[in-house]
C-alpha positions in Angstrom: 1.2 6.2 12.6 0.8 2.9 10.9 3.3 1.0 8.7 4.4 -2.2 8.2 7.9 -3.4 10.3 8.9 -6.1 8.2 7.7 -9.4 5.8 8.5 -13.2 7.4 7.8 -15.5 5.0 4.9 -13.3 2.8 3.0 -12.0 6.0 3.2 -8.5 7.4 4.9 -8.7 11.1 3.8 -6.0 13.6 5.9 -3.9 15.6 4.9 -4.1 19.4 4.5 -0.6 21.2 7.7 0.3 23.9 6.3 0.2 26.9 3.2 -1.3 26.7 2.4 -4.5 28.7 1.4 -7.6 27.6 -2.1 -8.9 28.4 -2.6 -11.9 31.5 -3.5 -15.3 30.6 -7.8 -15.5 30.1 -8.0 -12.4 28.1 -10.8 -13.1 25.2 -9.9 -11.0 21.8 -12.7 -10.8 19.7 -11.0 -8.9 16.7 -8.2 -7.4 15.1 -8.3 -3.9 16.6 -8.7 -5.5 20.2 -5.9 -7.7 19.4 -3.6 -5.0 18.6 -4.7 -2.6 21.3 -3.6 -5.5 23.8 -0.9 -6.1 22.9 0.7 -3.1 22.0 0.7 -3.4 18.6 0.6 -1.2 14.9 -2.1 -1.8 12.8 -0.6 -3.5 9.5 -1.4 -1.4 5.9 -2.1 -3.9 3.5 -2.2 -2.5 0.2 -4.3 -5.0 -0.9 -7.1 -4.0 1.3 -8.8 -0.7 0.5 -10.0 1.4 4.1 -13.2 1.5 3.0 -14.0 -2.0 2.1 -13.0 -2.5 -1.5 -14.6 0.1 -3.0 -13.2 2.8 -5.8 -10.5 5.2 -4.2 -7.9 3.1 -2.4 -4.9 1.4 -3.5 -4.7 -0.7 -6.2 -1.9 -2.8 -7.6 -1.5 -2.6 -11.6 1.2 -4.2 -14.4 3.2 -1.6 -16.5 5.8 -1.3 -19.4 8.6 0.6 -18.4 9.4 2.6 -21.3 13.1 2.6 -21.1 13.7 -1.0 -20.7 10.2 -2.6 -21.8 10.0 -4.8 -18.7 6.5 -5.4 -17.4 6.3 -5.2 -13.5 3.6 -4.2 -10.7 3.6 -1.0 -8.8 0.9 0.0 -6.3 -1.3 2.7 -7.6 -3.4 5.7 -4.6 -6.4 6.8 -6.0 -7.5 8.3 -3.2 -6.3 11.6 -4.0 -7.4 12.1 -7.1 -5.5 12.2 -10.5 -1.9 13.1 -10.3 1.4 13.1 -12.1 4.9 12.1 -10.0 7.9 10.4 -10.9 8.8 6.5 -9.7 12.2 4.5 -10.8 11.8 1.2 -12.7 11.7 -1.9 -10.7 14.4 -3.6 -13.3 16.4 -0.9 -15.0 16.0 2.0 -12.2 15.3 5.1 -14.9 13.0 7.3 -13.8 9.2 6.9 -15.0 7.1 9.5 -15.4 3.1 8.5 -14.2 0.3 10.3 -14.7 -3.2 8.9 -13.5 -6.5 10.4 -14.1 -9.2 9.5 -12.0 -12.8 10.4 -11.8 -14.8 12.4 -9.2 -16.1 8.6 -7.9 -12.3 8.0 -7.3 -12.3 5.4 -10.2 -9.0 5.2 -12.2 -9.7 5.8 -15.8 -6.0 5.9 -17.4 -2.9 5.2 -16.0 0.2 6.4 -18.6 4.1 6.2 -18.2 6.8 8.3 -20.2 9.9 8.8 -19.8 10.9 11.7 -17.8 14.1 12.3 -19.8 
């Protein structure tokens, strides 16, 4: 399972692995993966970063008007699976926010809509 343990000072920080030893002195790393696999580590999500390089389908961060309070903030948006309708609270006021997204069959978001769910 990957997730993210906590934020120090605006970086991800990895959680180590019980149990697994650290590497001896001399070891060359070449990459990320390697790095974690040595030493024990998660692999960090970040949302900024789509799996597949950037492309359409991932997640994606985008500014929206909460209809309640009219306060503009940023939520993080999957497009992966499609279009979809759930429920989120506002970042400012906490009412919920009903989101609907409709994506195309490339995985490219085409509207993004919030209403309240009252």
């Amino acid at each position: 399972m990957t997730r993210v343990c906590c934020w120090v000072d605006g970086y991800p920080m990895k959680r180590r692995i019980p149990g697994k030893q650290l590497p001896k002195n001399g070891v060359k790393l070449s990459d990320a993966r390697s790095i974690d696999a040595q030493y024990g580590l998660e692999p960090v999500i970040d949302p900024s970063v789509s799996a597949d390089g950037g492309a359409p389908g991932g997640m994606q961060f985008h500014l929206v008007e909460c209809p309640y309070c009219g306060e503009s903030f940023e939520t993080p948006v999957d497009t992966s699976c499609g279009s979809a309708r759930y429920v989120e609270d506002c970042q400012i006021c906490c009412q919920p926010i009903e989101f609907s997204l409709e994506v195309d069959h490339a995985g490219v978001l085409r509207s993004l809509t919030t209403l309240r769910s009252d």
